[in-house]
N, C-alpha and C positions, 0 to 999 in steps of 0.2 A: 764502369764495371769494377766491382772488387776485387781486389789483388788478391784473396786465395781465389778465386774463379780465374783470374788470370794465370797464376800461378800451376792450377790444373790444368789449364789448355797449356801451358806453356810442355808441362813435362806430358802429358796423353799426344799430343802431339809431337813430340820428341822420341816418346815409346813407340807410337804408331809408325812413321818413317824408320826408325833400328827396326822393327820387327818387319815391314814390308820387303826393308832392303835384306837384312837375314835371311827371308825367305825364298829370295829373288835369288840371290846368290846363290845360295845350294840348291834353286832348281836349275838355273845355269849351269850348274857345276857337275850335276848328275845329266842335261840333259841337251849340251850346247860342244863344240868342239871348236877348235879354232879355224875351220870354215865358215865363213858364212853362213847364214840359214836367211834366205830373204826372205821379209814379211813383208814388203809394200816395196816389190824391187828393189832398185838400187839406194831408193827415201830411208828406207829403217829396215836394217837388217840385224840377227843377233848375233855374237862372236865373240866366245869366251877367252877372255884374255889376262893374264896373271901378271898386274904393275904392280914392282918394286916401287913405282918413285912416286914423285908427286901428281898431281895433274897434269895432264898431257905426256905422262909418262916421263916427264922430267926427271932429273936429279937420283935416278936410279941409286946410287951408290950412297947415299942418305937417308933411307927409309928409318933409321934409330932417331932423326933429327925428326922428322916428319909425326913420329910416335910420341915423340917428346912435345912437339908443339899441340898435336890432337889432345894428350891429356889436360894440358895446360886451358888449353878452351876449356874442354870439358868441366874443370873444376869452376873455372872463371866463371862459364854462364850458371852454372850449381850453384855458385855463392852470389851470385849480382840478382838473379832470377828474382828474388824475391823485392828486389827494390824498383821494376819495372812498374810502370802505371799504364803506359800505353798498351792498346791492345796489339797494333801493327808489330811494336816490337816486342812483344810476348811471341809472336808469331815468329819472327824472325828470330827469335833465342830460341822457339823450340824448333823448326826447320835448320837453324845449324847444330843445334845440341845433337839432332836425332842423326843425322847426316856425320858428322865426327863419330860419334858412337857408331856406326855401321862400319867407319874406314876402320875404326879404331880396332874394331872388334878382329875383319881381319888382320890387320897388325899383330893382334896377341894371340889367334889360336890359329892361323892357316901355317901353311910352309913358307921358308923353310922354316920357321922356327921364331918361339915366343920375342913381341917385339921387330922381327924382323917378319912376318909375312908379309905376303903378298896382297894386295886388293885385288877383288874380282871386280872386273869392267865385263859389261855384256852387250850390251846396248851401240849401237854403230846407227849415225847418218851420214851424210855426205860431207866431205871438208871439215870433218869436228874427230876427235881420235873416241876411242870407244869408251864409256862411261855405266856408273851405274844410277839406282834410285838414290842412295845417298852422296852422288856429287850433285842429283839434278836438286835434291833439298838443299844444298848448300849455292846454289848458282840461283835457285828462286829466291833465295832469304837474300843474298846479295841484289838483285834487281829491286826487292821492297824495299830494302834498305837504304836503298839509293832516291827511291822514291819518297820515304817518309821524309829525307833527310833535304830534300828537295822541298819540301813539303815545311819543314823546318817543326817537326816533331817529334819531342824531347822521346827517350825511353823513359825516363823519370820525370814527376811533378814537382814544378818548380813555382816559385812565385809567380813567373811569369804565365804558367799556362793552367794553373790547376782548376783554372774557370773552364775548362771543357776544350783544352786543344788539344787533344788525345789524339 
């Protein structure tokens, strides 16, 4: 595959995830409370929930740290994007790029305020704390990732693999 065609799936796919999760979150936000609403009983339920911190609601009181590191991807897969050959990890740059850019987003315009907001989480199963679409694109990119690399394939072509171990 060609690395501008890689290079479009990488960021359409990036775009697609921020904009699903965008969208997801201010219907949440207009249309969810912090009761429950069961959808398949107690399996998935939705529950709008406003984290400061990290995942799993960690580290509350470092949300500037947390915004600090989100940009810092952000630019990294921006500038590396273009050096990718494989497709798996096209995949994986754009399911985390689009997944930060969602956290990210609220970070800089919800409350309380630029940089410090809050993430909306909506999403609740059982024994897992509540989440939304852009941590679930960032926990699939992590599972591929784990696989390609199990798999022992590079993001980038190398002497070693440019024969077709993509």
């Amino acid at each position: 595959m060609r690395r501008t065609s890689l290079l479009q799936r990488l960021f359409a796919l990036a775009f697609f995830i921020w904009a699903l999760d965008f969208l997801t979150k201010n219907w949440a936000v207009e249309n969810l409370s912090a009761a429950p609403r069961k959808i398949l009983g107690s399996f998935l339920q939705l529950t709008l929930l406003r984290n400061p911190g990290a995942a799993f609601s960690m580290a509350t009181s470092f949300t500037i740290v947390f915004t600090t590191i989100s940009i810092a991807v952000a630019i990294f897969i921006a500038r590396y994007a273009s050096r990718i050959t494989s497709p798996g990890w096209a995949y994986v740059a754009g399911l985390v790029l689009g997944g930060v850019l969602g956290n990210l987003t609220d970070r800089i315009f919800r409350e309380p305020g630029f940089l410090y907001g809050h993430v909306i989480d909506w999403i609740e199963v059982p024994h897992w704390p509540v989440f939304n679409v852009a941590d679930s694109s960032i926990s699939i990119a992590a599972g591929i990732a784990i696989l390609l690399t199990i798999k022992n394939i590079s993001p980038t072509a190398t002497l070693d693999n440019k024969s077709g171990n993509q």
